[in-house]
C-alpha positions as CSV (number, residue, x, y, z in Angstrom):
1,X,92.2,88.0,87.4
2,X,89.5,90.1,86.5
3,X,88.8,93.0,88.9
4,X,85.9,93.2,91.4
5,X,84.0,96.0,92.4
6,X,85.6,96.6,95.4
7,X,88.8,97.0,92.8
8,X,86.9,99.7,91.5
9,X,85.2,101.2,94.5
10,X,88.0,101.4,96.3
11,X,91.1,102.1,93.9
12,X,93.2,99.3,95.5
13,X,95.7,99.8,92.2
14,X,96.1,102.9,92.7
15,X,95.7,103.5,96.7
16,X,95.6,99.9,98.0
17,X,97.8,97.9,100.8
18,X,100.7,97.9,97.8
19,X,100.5,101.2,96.7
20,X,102.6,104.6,98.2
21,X,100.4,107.4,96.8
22,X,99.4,109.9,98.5
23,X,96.0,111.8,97.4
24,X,95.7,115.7,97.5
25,X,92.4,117.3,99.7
26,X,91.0,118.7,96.5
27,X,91.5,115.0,94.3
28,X,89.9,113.0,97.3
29,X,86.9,115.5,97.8
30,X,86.3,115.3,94.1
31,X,86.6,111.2,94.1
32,X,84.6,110.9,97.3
33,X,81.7,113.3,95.3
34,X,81.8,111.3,92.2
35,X,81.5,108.1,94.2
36,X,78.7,109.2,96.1
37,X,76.8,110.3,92.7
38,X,77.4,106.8,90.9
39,X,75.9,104.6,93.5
40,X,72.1,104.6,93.0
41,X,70.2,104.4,96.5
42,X,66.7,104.6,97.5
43,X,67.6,108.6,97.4
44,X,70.8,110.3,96.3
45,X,72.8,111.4,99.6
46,X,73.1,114.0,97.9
47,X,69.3,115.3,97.7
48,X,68.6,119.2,97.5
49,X,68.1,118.9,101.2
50,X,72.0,118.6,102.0
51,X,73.4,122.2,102.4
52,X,75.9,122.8,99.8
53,X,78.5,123.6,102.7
54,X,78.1,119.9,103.7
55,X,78.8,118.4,100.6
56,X,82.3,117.4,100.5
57,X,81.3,115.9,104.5
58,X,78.5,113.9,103.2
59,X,80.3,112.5,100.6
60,X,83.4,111.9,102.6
61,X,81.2,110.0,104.9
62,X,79.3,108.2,102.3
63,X,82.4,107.0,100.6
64,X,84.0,105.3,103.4
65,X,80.9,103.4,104.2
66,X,80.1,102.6,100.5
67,X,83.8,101.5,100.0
68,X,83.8,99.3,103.3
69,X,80.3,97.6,102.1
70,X,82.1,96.7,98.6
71,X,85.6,95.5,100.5
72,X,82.8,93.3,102.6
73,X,80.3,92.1,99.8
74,X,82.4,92.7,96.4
75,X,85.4,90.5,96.2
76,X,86.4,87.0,95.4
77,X,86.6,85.5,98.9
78,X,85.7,86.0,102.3
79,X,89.3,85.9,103.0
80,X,90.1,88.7,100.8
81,X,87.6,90.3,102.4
82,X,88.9,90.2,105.9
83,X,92.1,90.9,104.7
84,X,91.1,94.0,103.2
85,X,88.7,94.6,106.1
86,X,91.2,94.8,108.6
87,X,93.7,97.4,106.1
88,X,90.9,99.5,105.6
89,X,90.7,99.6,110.3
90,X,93.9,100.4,110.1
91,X,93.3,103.2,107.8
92,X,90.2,104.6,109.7
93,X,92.7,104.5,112.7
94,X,95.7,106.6,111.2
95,X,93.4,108.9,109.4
96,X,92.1,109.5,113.3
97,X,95.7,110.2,114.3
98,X,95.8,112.8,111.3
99,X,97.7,110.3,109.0
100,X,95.6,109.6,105.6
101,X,97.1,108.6,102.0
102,X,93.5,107.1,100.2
103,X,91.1,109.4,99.5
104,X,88.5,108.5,101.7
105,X,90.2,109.5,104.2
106,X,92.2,112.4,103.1
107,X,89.2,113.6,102.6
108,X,87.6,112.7,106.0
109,X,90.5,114.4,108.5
110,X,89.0,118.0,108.0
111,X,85.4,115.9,108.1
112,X,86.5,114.5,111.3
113,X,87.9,117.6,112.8
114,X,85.2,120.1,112.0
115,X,82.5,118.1,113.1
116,X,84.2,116.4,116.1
117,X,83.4,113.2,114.9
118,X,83.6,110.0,116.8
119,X,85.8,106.9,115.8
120,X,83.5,104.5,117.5
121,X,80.6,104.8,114.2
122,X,83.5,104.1,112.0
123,X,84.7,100.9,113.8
124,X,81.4,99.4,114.1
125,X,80.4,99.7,110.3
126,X,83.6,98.0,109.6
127,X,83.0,95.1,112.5
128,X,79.2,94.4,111.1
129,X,81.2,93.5,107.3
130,X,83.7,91.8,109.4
131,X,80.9,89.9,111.0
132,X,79.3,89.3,106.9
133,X,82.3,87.0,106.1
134,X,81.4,84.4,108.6
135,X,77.7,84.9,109.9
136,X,75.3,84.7,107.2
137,X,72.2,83.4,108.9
138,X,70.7,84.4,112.2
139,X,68.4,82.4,115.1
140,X,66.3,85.0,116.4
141,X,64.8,88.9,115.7
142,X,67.1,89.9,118.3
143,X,70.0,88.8,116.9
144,X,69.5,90.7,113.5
145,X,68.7,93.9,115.8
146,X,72.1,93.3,117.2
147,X,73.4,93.2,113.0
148,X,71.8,96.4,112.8
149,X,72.8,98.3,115.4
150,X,76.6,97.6,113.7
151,X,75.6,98.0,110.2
152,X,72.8,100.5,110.1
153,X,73.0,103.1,113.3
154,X,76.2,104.3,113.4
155,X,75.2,105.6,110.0
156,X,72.4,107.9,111.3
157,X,74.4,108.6,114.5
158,X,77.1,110.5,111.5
159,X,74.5,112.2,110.1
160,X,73.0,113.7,113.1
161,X,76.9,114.8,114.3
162,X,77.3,116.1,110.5
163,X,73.8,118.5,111.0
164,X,74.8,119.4,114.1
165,X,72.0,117.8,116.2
166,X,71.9,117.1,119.2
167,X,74.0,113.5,120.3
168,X,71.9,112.8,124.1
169,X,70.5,109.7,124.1
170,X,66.8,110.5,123.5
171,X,67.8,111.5,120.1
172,X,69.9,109.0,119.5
173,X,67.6,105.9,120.4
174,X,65.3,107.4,118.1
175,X,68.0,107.9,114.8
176,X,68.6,104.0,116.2
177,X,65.0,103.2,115.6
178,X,64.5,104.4,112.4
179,X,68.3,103.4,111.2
180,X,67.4,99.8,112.8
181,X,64.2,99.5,110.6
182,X,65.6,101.0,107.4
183,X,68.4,98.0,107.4
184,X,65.0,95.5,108.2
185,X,63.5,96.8,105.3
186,X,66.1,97.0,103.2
187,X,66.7,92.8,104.6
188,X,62.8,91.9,103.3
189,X,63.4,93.8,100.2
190,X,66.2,92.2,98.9
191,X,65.8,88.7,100.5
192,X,66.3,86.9,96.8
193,X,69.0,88.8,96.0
194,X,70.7,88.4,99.1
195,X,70.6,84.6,98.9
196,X,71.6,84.2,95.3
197,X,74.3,86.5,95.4
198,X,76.3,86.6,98.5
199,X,74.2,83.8,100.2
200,X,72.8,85.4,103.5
201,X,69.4,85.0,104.7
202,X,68.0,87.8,107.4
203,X,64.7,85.9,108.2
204,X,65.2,84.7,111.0
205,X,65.2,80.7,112.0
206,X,62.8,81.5,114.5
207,X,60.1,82.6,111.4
208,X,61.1,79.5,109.8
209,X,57.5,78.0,109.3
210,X,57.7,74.9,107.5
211,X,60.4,72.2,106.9
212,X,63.5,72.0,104.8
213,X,62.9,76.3,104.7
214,X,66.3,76.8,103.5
215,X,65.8,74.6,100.9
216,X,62.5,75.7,99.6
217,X,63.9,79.4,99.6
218,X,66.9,78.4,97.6
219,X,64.7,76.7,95.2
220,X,61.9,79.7,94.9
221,X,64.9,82.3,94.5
222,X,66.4,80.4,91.6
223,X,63.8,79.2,89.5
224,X,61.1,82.3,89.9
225,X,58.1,80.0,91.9
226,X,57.6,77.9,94.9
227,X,57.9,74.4,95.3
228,X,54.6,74.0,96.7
229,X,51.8,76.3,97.9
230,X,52.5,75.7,101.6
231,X,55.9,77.5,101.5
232,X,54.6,80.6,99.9
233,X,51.7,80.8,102.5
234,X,54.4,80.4,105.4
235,X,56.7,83.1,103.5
236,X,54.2,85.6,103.3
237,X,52.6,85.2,106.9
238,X,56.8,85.6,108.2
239,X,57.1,88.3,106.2
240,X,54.3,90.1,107.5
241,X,54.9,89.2,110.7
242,X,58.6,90.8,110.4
243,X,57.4,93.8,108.4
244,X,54.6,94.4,111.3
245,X,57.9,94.8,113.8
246,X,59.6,96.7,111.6
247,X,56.3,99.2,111.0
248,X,57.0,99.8,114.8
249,X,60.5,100.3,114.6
250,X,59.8,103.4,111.7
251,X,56.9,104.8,114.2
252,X,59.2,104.9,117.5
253,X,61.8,106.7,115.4
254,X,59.4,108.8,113.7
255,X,60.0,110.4,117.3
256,X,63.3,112.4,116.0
257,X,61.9,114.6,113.8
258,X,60.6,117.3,116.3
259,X,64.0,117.0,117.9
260,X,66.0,118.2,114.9
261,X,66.2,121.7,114.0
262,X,63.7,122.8,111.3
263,X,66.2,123.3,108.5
264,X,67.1,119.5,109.1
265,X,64.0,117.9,108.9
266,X,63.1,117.7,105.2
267,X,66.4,115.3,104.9
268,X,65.7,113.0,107.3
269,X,61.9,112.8,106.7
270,X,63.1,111.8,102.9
271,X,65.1,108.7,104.2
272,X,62.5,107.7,106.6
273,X,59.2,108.5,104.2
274,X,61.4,106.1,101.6
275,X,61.8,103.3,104.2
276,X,58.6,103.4,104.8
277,X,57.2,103.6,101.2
278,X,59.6,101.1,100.6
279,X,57.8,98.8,103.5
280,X,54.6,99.4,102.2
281,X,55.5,98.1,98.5
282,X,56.3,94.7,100.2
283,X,53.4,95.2,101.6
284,X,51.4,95.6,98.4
285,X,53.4,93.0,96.7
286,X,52.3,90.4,99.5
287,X,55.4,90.3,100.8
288,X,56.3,88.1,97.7
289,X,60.2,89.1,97.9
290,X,61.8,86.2,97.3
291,X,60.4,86.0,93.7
292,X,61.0,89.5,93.4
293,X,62.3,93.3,94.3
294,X,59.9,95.7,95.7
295,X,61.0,98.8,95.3
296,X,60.1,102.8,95.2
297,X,59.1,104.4,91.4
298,X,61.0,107.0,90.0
299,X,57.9,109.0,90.1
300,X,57.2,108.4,94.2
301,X,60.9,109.1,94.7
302,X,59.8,112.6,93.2
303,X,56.6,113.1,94.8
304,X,58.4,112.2,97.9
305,X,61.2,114.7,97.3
306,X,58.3,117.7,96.6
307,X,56.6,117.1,99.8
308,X,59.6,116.7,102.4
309,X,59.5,120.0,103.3
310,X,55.2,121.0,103.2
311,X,55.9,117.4,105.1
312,X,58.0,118.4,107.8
313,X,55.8,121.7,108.3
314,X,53.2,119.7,109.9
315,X,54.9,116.4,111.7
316,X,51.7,114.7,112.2
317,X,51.9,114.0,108.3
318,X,51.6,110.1,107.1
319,X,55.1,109.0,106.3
320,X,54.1,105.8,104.1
């Protein structure tokens, strides 16, 4: 059997369920850093605005979210999946009792311990991939918001405990907000892919417009057109109707940047200046994503990176 990318991601040969090795501090900060560096996102998590004392954190964190994604999308059944879902819970749980043998979490016990880290972020990334091998469409905007809050904002809720921010509840609605419409922009962008290659669709069946949707989606995503003029016409007005919700998830979380200290700002403005750039290239694509992927130039991902910190200097500046 050929190996999948969770084979990889993860090292199951060499740390899986089967295997008795033990990795050293300096080994799993050096594989969590390299797997951090190989995985191409929207920005690296590893931008100039990461103090070099957080490094090793960041990536720690990264890696165990980047490896639980792959051990939910990346192997050759949904079974396998939860199998390997629920080893890698029980690995989150001894590393919190200061037991680790994979790297990830080797490398996350001093992560965990200087930061005073919470368990509870962990958990709920690995429920929302738990919840990917059996739910792959959703009824209503609410019920997507409820994926989210699993699969997106414990993320930001890390990273804000990593910078030492504050953790009240004001800040942490708004690191919600814009984690929440990150994960909806992310869903528009990648609608085709989604469907053809792990078969999920995030629209909604209340923004189902026309008849036989599915359908008509599954035949637009596969052969590069629509079967008729109707369905692109009610694909773009949902679209646009989701991407104006989402516009007003980004400006109710734009609310957290004169909450963080100054230092901090220029990262977080990055991620949420790329969601919204992001949202805006749907936008300018006319919301066309299931024919195609929207996504940020290599040439706005560097003007964005030189004006993160002028940016964040004056708060009132546009994000997108």
């Amino acid at each position: 059997m050929n190996a999948t990318k969770a084979d990889r991601t993860v090292a199951l040969a060499d740390f899986g369920p089967m295997s008795s090795r033990t990795a050293s501090l300096i080994e799993a900060q050096q594989w969590c850093i390299h797997l951090t560096k190989s995985h191409g996102e929207n920005f690296s998590v590893l931008s100039r605005f990461v103090a070099s004392s957080l490094v090793d954190d960041f990536s720690a964190v990264y890696a165990f979210c980047r490896a639980a994604d792959d051990l939910g999308d990346e192997t050759e059944s949904c079974e396998r999946s939860t199998e390997l879902l629920a080893w890698w819970r029980g690995q989150l749980h001894q590393c919190f009792a200061g037991h680790a043998s994979h790297p990830v979490f080797v490398a996350l016990i001093p992560v965990i311990e200087r930061h005073s880290l919470a368990q509870q972020p962990f958990d709920d990334l690995i429920s929302a991939f738990e919840m990917d091998q059996t739910k792959t469409r959703y009824e209503t905007w609410d019920e997507v918001i409820g994926y989210c809050k699993l699969s997106a904002d414990p993320v930001g809720r890390l990273v804000l405990m990593l910078l030492g921010e504050r953790r009240d509840d004001e800040c942490l609605r708004a690191s919600d907000a814009i984690c929440t419409a990150l994960q909806m922009t992310n869903h528009w962008q990648d609608a085709r892919r989604d469907l053809l290659e792990i078969n999920r669709i995030y629209v909604p069946r209340e923004y189902w417009k026309v008849d036989q949707f599915e359908e008509k989606l599954v035949s637009t995503c596969r052969q590069g057109y629509a079967p008729d003029q109707m369905f692109m016409k009610s694909w773009r007005e949902s679209l646009r109707e989701l991407t104006a919700r989402t516009w007003e998830l980004f400006e109710s979380g734009s609310a957290l940047l004169p909450m963080l200290k100054p230092e901090n700002r220029p990262l977080i403005w990055l991620f949420l200046a790329g969601g919204t750039g992001t949202l805006r290239q749907i936008e300018n694509w006319n919301y066309e994503t299931c024919l195609a992927r929207p996504r940020l130039s290599k040439f706005a991902k560097i003007s964005l990176l030189f004006r993160a910190r002028w940016a964040t200097r004056n708060i009132g500046a546009p994000l997108g």
